[in-house]
C-alpha positions in Angstrom: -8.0 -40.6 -22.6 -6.3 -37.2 -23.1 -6.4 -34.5 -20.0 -8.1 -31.5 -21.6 -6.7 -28.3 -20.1 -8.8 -25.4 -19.0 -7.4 -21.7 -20.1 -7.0 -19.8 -16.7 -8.1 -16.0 -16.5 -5.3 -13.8 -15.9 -5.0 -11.4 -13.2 -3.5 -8.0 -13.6 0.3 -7.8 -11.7 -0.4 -6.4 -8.1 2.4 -5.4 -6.3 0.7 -6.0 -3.3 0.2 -9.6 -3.8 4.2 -9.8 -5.1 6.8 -9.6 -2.5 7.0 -8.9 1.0 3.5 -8.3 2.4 4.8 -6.4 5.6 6.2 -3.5 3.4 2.5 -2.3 3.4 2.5 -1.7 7.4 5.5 -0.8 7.6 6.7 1.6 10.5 9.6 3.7 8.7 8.9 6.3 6.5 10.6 5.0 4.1 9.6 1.7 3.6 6.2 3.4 3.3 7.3 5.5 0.7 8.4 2.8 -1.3 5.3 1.1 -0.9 3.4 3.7 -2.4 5.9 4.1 -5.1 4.9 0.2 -6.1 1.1 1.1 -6.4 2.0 4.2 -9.0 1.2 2.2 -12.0 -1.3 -0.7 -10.4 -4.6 -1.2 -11.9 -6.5 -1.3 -9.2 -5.3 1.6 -7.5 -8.4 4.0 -7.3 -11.0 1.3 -6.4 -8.3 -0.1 -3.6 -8.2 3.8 -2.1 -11.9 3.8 -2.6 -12.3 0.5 -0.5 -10.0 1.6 1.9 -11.6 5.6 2.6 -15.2 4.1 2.8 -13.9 0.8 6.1 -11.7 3.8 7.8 -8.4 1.3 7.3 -6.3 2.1 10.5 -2.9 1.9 9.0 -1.1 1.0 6.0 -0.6 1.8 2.8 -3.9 1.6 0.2 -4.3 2.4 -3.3 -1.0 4.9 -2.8 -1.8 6.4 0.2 -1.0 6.4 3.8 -3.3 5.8 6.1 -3.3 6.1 9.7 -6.0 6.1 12.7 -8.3 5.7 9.6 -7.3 8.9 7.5 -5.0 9.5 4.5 -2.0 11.3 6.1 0.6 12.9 3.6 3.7 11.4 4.6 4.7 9.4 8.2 6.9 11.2 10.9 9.5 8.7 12.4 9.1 7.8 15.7 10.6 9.7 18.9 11.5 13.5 19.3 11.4 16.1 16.8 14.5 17.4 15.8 15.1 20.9 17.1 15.4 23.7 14.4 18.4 25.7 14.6 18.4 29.0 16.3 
């Protein structure tokens, strides 16, 4: 009796689902940059920010965008005191 195989589907690449998953919530700046860099060219990118803007995510990077308290935000701030302009 011969095994018979069974062709599996193939899933698009997600960089998400590739590497380290804690670069997604990550807490520098640029870690979180880099994460969104990775979702530039993924193929689910629209329908992952879509998911993401309609259950309010709290933090973390979806579909190439940052997201904190449950809103995109354009870039993080590093944590502690501003830096203070020069006079």
């Amino acid at each position: 009796m011969s095994a018979s195989t069974v062709p599996r589907r193939t899933q698009p690449a997600l960089p998400c689902h590739a590497g380290d998953p804690d670069l997604w919530f990550a807490e520098t700046p640029a870690d979180l940059e880099r994460a969104k860099t990775l979702c530039v060219h993924c193929p689910v990118r629209r329908q992952c920010l879509a998911a993401a803007l309609e259950r309010a995510e709290p933090w973390g990077v979806w579909g190439g965008e940052i997201f904190e308290r449950g809103s995109v935000v354009g870039r993080k701030r590093p944590r502690g005191r501003p830096r203070k302009e020069a006079a």
